[in-house]
N, CA, C and O atoms as a printed pandas DataFrame, in Angstrom:
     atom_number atom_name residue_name chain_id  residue_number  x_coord  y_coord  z_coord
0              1         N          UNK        A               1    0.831   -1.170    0.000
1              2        CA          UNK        A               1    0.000    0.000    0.000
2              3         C          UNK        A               1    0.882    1.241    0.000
3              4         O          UNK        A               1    1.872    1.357    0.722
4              5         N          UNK        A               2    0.425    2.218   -0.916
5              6        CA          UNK        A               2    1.200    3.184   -0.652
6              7         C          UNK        A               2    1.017    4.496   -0.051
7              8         O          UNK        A               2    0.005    5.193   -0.129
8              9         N          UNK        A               3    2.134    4.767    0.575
9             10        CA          UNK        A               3    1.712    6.364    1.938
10            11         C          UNK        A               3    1.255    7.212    1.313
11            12         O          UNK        A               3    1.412    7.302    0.096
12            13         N          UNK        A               4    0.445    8.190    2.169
13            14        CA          UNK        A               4   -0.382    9.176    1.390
14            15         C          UNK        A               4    1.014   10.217    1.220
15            16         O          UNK        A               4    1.991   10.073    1.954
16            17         N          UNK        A               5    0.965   10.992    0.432
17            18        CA          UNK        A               5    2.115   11.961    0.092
18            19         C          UNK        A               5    2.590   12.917    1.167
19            20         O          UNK        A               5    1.834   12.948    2.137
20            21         N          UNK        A               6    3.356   13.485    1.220
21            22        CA          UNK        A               6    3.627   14.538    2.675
22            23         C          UNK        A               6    3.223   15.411    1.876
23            24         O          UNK        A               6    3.352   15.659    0.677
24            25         N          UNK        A               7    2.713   15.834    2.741
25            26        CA          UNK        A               7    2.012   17.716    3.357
26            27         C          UNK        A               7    2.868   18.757    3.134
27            28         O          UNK        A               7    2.883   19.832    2.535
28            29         N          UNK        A               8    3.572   18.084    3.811
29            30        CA          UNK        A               8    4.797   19.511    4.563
30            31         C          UNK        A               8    6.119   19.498    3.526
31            32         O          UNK        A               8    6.676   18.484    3.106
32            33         N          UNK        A               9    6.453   20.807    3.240
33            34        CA          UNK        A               9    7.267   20.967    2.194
34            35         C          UNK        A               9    9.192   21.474    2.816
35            36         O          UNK        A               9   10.323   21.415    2.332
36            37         N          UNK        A              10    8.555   21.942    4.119
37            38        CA          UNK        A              10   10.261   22.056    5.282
38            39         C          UNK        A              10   10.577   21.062    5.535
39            40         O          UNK        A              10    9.711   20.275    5.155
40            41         N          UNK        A              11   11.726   20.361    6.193
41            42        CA          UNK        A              11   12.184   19.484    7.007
42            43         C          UNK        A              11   11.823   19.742    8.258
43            44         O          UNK        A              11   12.018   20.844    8.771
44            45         N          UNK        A              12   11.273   18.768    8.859
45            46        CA          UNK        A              12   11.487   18.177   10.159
46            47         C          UNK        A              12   12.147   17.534   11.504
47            48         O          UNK        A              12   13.235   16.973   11.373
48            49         N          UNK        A              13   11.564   17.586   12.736
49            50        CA          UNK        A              13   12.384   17.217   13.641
50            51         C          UNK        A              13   11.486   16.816   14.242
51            52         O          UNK        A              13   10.384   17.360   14.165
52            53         N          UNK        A              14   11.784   15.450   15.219
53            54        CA          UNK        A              14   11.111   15.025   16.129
54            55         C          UNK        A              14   11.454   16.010   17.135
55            56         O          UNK        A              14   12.416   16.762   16.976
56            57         N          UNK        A              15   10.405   16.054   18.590
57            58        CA          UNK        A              15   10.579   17.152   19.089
58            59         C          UNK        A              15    9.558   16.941   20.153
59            60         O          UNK        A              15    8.429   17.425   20.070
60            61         N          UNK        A              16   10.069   16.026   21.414
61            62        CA          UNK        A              16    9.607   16.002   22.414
62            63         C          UNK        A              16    9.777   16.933   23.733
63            64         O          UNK        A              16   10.765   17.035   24.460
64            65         N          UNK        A              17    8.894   17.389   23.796
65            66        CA          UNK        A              17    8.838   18.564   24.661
66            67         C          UNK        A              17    7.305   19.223   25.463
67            68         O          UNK        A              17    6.184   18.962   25.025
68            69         N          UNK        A              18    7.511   19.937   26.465
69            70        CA          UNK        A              18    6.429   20.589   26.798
70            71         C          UNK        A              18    5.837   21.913   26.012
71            72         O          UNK        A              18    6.639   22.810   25.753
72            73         N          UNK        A              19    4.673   22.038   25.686
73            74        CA          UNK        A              19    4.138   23.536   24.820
74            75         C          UNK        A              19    3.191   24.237   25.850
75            76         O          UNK        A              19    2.782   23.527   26.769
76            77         N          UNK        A              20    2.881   25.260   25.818
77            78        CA          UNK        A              20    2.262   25.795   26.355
78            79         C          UNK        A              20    1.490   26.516   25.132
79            80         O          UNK        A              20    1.983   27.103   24.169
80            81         N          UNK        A              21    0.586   26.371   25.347
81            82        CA          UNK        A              21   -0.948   26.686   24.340
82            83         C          UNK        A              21   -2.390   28.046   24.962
83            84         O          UNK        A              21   -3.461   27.851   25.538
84            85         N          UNK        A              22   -1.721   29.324   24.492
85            86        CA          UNK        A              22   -3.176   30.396   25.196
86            87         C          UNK        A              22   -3.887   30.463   24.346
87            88         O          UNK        A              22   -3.355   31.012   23.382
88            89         N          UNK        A              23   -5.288   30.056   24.112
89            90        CA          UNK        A              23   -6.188   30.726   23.127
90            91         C          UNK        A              23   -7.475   31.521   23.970
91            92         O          UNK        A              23   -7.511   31.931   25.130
92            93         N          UNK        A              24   -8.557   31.556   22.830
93            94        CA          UNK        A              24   -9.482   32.193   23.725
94            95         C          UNK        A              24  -10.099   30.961   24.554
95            96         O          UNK        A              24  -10.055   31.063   25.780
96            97         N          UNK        A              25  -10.523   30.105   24.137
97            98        CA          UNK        A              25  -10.407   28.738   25.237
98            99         C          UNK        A              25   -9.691   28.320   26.667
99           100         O          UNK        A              25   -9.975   27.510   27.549
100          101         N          UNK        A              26   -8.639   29.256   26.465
101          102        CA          UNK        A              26   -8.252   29.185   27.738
102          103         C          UNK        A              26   -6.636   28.344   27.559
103          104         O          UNK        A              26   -6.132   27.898   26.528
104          105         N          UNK        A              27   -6.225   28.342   28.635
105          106        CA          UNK        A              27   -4.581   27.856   28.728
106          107         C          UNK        A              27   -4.435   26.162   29.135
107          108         O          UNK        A              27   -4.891   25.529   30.087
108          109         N          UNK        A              28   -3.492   25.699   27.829
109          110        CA          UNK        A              28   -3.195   24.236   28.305
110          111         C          UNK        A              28   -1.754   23.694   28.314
111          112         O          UNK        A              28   -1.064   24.512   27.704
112          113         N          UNK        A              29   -0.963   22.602   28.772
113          114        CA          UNK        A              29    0.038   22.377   28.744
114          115         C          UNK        A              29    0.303   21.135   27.620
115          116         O          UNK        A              29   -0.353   20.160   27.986
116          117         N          UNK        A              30    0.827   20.935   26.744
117          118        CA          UNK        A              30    0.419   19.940   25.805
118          119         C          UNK        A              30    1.988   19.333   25.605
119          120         O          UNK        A              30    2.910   19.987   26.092
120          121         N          UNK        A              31    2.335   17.833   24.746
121          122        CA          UNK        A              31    3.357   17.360   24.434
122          123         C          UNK        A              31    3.531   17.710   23.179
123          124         O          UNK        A              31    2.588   17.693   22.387
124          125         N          UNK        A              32    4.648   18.041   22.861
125          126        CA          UNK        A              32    4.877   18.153   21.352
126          127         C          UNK        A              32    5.459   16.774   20.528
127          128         O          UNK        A              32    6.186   15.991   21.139
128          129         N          UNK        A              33    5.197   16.599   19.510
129          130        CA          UNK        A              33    5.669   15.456   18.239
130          131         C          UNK        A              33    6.692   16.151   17.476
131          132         O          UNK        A              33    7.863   15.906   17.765
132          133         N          UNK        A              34    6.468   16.878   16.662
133          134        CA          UNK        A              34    7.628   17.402   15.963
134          135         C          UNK        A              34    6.968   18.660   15.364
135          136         O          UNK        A              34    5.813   19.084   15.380
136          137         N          UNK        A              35    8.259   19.151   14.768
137          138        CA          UNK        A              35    8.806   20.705   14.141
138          139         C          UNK        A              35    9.107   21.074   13.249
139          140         O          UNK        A              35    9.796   20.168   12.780
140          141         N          UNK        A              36    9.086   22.072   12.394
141          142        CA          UNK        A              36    9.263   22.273   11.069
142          143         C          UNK        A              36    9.344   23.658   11.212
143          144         O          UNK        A              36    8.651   24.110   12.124
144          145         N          UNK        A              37    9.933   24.377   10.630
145          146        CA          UNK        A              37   10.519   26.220   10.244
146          147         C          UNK        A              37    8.856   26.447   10.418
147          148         O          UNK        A              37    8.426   26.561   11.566
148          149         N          UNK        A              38    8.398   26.479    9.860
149          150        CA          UNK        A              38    6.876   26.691    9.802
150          151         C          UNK        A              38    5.419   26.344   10.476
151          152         O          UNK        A              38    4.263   26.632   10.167
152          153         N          UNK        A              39    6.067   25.526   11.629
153          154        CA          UNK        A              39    4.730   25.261   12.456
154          155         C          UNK        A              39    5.047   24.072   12.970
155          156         O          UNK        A              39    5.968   23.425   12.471
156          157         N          UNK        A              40    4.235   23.540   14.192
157          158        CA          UNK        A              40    4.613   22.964   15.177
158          159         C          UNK        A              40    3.308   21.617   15.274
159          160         O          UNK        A              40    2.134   21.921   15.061
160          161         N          UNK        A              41    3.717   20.121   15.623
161          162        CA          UNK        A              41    2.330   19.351   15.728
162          163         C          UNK        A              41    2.617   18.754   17.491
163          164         O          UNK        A              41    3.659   18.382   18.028
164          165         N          UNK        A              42    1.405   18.855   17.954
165          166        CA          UNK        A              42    1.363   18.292   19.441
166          167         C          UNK        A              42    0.460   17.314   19.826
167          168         O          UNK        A              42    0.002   16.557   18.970
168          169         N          UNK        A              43    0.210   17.242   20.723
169          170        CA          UNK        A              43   -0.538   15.946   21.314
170          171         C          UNK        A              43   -1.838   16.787   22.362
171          172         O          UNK        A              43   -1.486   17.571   23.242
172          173         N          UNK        A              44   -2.616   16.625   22.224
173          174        CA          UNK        A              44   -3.981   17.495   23.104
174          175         C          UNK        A              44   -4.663   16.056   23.317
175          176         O          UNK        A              44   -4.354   15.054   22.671
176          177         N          UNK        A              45   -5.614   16.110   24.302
177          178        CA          UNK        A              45   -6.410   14.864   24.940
178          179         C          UNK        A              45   -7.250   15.291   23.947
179          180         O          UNK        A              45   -7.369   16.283   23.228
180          181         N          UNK        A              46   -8.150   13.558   24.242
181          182        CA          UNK        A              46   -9.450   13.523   23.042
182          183         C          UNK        A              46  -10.528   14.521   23.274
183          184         O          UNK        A              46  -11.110   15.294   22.513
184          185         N          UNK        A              47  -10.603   14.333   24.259
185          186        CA          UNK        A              47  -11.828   15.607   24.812
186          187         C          UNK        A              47  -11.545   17.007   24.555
187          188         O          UNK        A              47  -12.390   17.802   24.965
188          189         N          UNK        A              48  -10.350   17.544   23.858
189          190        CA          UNK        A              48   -9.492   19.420   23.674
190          191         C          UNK        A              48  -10.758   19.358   22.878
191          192         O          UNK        A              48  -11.095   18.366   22.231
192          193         N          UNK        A              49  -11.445   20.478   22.960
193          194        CA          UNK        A              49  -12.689   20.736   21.670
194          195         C          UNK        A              49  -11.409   20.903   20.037
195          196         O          UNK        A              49  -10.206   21.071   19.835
196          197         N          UNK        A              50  -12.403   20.757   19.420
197          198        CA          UNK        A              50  -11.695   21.308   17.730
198          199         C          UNK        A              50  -11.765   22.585   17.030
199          200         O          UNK        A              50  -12.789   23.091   16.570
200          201         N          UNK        A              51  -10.409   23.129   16.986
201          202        CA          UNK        A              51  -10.270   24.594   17.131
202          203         C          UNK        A              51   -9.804   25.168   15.746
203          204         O          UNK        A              51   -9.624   26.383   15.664
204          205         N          UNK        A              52   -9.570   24.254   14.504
205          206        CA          UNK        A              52   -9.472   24.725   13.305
206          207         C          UNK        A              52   -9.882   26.195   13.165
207          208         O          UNK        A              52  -10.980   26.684   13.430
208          209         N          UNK        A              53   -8.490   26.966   12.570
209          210        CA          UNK        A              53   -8.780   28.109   12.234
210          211         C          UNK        A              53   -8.190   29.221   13.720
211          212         O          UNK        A              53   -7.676   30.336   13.630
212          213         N          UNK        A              54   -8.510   28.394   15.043
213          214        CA          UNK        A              54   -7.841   29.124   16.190
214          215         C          UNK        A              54   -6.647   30.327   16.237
215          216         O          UNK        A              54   -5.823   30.176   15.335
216          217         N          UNK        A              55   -6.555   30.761   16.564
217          218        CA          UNK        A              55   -5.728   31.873   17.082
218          219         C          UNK        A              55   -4.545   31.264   18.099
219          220         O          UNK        A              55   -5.335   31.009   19.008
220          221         N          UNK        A              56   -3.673   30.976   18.464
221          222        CA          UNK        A              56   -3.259   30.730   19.393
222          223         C          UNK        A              56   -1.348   31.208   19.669
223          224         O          UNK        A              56   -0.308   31.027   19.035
224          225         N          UNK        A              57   -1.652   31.742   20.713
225          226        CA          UNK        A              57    0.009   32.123   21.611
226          227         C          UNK        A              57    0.650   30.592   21.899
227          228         O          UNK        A              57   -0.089   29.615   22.016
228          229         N          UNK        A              58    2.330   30.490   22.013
229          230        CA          UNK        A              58    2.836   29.146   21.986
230          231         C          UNK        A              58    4.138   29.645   22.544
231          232         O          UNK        A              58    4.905   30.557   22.232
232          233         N          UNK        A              59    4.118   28.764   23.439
233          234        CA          UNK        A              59    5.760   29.508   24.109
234          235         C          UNK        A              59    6.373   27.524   24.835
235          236         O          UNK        A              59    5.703   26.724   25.489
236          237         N          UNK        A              60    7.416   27.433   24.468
237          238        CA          UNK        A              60    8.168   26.209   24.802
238          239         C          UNK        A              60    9.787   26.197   24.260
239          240         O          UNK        A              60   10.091   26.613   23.142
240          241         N          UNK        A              61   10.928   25.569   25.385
241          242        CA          UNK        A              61   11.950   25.911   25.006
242          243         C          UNK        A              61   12.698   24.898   24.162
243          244         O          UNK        A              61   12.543   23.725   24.503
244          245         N          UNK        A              62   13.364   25.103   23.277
245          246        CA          UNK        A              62   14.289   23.951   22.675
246          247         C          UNK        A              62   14.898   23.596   23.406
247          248         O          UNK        A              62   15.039   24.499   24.231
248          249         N          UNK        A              63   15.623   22.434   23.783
249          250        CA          UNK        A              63   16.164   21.590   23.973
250          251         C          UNK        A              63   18.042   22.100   23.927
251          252         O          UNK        A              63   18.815   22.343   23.001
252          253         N          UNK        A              64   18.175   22.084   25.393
253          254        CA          UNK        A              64   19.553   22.682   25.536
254          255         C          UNK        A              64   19.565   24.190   24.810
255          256         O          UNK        A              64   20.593   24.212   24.134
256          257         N          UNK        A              65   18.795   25.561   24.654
257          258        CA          UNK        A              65   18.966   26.229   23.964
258          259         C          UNK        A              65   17.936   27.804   24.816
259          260         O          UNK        A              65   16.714   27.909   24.923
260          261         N          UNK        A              66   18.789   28.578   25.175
261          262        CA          UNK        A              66   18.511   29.685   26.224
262          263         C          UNK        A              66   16.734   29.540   26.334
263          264         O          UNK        A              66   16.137   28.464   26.312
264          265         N          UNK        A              67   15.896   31.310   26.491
265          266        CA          UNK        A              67   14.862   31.587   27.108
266          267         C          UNK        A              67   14.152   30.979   25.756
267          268         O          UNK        A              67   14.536   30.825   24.597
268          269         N          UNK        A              68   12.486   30.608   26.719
269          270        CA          UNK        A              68   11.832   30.266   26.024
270          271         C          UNK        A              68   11.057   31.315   24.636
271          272         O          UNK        A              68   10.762   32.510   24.635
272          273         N          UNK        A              69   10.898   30.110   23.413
273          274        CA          UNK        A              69   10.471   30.845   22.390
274          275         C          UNK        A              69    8.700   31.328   22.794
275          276         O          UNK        A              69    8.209   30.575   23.634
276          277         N          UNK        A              70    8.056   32.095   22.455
277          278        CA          UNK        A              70    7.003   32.910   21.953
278          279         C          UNK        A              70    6.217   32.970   20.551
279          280         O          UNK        A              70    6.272   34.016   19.904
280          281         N          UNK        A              71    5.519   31.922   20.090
281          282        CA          UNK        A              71    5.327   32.273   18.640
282          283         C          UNK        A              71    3.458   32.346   18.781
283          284         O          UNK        A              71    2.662   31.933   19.624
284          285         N          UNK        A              72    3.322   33.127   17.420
285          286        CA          UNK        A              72    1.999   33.211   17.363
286          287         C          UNK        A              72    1.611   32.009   16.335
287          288         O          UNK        A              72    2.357   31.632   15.430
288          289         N          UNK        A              73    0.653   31.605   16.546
289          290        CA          UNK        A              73    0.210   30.272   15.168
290          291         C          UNK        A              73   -1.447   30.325   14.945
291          292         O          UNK        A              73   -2.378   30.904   15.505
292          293         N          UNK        A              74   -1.356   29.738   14.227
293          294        CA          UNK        A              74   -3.033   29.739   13.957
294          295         C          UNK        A              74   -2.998   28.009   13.682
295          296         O          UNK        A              74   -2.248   27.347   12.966
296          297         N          UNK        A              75   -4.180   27.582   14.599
297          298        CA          UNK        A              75   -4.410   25.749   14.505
298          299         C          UNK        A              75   -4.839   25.241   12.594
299          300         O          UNK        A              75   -5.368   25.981   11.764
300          301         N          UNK        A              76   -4.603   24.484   12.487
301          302        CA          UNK        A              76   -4.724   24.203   10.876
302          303         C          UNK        A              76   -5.405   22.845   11.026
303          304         O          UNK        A              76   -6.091   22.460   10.078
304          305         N          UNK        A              77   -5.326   22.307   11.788
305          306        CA          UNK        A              77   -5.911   20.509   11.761
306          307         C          UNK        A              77   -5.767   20.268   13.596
307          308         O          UNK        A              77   -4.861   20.647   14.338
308          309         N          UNK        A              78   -7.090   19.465   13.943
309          310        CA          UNK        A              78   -7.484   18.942   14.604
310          311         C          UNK        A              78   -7.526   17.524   14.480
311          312         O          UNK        A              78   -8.671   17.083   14.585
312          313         N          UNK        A              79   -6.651   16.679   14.291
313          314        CA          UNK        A              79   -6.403   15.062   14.111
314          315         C          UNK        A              79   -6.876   14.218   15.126
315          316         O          UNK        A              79   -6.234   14.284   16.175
316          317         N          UNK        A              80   -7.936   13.351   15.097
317          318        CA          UNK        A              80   -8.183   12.229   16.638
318          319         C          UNK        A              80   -7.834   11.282   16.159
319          320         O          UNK        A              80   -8.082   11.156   14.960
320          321         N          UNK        A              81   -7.152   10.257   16.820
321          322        CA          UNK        A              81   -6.963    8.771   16.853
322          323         C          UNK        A              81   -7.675    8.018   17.664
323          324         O          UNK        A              81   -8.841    8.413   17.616
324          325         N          UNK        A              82   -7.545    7.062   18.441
325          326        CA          UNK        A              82   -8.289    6.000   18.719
326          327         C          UNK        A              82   -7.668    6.611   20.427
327          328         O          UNK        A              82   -8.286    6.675   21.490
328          329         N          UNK        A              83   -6.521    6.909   20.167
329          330        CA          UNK        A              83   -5.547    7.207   21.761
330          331         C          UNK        A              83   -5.713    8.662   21.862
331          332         O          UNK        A              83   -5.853    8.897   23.062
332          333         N          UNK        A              84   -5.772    9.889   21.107
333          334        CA          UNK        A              84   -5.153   11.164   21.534
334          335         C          UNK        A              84   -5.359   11.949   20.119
335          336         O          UNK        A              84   -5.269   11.566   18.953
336          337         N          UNK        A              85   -5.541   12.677   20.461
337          338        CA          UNK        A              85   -5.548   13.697   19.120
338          339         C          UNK        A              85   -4.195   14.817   19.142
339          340         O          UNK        A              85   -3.551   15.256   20.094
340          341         N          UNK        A              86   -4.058   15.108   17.375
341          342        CA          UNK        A              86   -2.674   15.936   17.371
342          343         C          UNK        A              86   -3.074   17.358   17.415
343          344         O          UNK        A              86   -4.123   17.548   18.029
344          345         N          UNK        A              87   -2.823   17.819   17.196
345          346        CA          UNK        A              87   -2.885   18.910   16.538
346          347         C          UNK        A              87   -1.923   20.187   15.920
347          348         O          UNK        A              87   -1.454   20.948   16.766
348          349         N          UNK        A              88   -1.602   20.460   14.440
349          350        CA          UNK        A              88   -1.229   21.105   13.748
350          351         C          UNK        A              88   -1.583   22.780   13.702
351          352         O          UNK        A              88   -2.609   23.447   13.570
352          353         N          UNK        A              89    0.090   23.106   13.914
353          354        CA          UNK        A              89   -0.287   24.839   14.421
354          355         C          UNK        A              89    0.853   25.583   12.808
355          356         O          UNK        A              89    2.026   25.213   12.835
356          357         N          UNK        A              90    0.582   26.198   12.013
357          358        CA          UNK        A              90    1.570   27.209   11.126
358          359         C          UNK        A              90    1.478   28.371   12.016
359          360         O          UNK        A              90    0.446   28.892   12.439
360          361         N          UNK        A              91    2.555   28.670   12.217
361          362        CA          UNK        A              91    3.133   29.723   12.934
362          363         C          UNK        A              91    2.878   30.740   11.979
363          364         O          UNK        A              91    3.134   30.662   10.777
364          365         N          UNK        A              92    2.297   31.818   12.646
365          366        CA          UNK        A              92    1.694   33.203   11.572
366          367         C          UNK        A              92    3.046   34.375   12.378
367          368         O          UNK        A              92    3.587   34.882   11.395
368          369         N          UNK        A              93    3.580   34.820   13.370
369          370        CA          UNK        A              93    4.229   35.343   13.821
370          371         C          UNK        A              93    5.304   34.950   14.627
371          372         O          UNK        A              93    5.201   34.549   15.786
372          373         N          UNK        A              94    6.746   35.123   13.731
373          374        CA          UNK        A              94    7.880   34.597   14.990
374          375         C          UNK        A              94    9.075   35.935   15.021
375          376         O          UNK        A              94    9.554   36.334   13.960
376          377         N          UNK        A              95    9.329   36.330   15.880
377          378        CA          UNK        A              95   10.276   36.947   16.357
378          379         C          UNK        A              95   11.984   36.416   15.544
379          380         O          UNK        A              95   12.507   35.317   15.726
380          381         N          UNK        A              96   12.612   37.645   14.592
381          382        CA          UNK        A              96   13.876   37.168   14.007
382          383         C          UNK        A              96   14.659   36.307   14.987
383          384         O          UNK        A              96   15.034   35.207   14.581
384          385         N          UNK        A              97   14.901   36.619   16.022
385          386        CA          UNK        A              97   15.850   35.872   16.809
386          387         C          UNK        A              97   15.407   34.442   17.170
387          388         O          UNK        A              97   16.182   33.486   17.196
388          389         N          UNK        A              98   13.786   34.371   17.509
389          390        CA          UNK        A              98   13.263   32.419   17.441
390          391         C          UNK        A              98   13.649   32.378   16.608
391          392         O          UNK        A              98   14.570   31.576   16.763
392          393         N          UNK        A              99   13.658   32.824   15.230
393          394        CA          UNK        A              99   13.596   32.188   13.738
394          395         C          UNK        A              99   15.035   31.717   13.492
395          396         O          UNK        A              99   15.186   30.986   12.513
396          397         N          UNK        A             100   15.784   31.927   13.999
397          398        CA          UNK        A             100   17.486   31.938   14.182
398          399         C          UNK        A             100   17.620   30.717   14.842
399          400         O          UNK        A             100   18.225   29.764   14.351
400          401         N          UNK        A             101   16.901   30.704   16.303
401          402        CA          UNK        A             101   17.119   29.653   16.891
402          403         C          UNK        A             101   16.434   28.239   16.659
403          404         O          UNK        A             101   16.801   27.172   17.151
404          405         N          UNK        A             102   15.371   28.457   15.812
405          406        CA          UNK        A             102   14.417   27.574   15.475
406          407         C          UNK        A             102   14.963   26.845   14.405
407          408         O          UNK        A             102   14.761   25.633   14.330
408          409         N          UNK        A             103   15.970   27.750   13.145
409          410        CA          UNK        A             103   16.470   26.889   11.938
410          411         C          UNK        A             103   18.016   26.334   12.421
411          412         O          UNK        A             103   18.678   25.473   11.842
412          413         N          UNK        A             104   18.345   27.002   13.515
413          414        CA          UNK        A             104   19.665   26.448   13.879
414          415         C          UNK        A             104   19.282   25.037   14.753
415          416         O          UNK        A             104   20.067   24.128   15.021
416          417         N          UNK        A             105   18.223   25.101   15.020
417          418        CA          UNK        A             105   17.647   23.917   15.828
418          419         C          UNK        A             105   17.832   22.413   14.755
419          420         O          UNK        A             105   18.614   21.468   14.652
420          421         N          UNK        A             106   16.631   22.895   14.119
421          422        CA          UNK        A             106   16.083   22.203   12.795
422          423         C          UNK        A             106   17.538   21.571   12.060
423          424         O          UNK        A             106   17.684   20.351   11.987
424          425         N          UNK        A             107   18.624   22.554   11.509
425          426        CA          UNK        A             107   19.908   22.022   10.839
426          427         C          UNK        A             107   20.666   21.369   11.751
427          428         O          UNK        A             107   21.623   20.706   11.353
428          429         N          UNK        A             108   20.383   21.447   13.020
429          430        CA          UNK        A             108   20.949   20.354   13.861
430          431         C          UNK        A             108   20.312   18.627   14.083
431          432         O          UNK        A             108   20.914   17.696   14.619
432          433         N          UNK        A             109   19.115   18.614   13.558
433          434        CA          UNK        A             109   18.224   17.548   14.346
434          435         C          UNK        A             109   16.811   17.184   13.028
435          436         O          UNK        A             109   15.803   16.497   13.193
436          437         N          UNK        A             110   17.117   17.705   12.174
437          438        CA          UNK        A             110   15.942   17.368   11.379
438          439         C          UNK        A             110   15.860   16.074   10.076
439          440         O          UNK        A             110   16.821   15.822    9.350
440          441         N          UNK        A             111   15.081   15.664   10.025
441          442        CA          UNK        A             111   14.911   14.306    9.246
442          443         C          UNK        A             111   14.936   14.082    7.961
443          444         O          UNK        A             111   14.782   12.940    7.530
């Protein structure tokens, strides 16, 4: 059988970590899956309502790498599985200096 095609046109990184998630919904602490120059996918419980289109503030630190980043994103996909749902954020606003630390991240660790 063959895989459905990728999506995503950056490289990637796996990217286990804590996120912190503000929308108008209110504030959650979520796991992250992985990373890309362009937006971020995490892990939310089955019950997170579905926020396609969301607004959302995102602040979590890389891995060995100073103060935590700040990015703005907007949710793009709400994914459920049988265990946990993902969810897919494109970053609409990042600060030059995340963006520095984010591709120096990425050329260190990406797939």
């Amino acid at each position: 059988m063959q895989r459905p095609a990728e999506r995503r046109r950056m490289p990637r990184a796996s990217l286990d970590i804590f996120v912190e998630e503000t929308s108008f919904c209110g504030h959650r602490v979520c796991r992250s899956m992985d990373i890309s120059a362009s937006g971020i996918r995490y892990i939310a419980s089955l019950n997170a309502p579905d926020r396609g289109g969301d607004d959302v503030l995102l602040e979590f630190n890389l891995p060995d790498d100073g103060p935590a980043l700040q990015i703005l994103g907007q949710v793009v996909r709400d994914n459920p599985s049988l265990v946990f749902k993902s969810t897919s954020v494109v970053f609409t606003a990042l600060r030059q200096g995340d963006a520095v630390r984010l591709r120096r991240y990425l050329a260190e660790t990406a797939v």
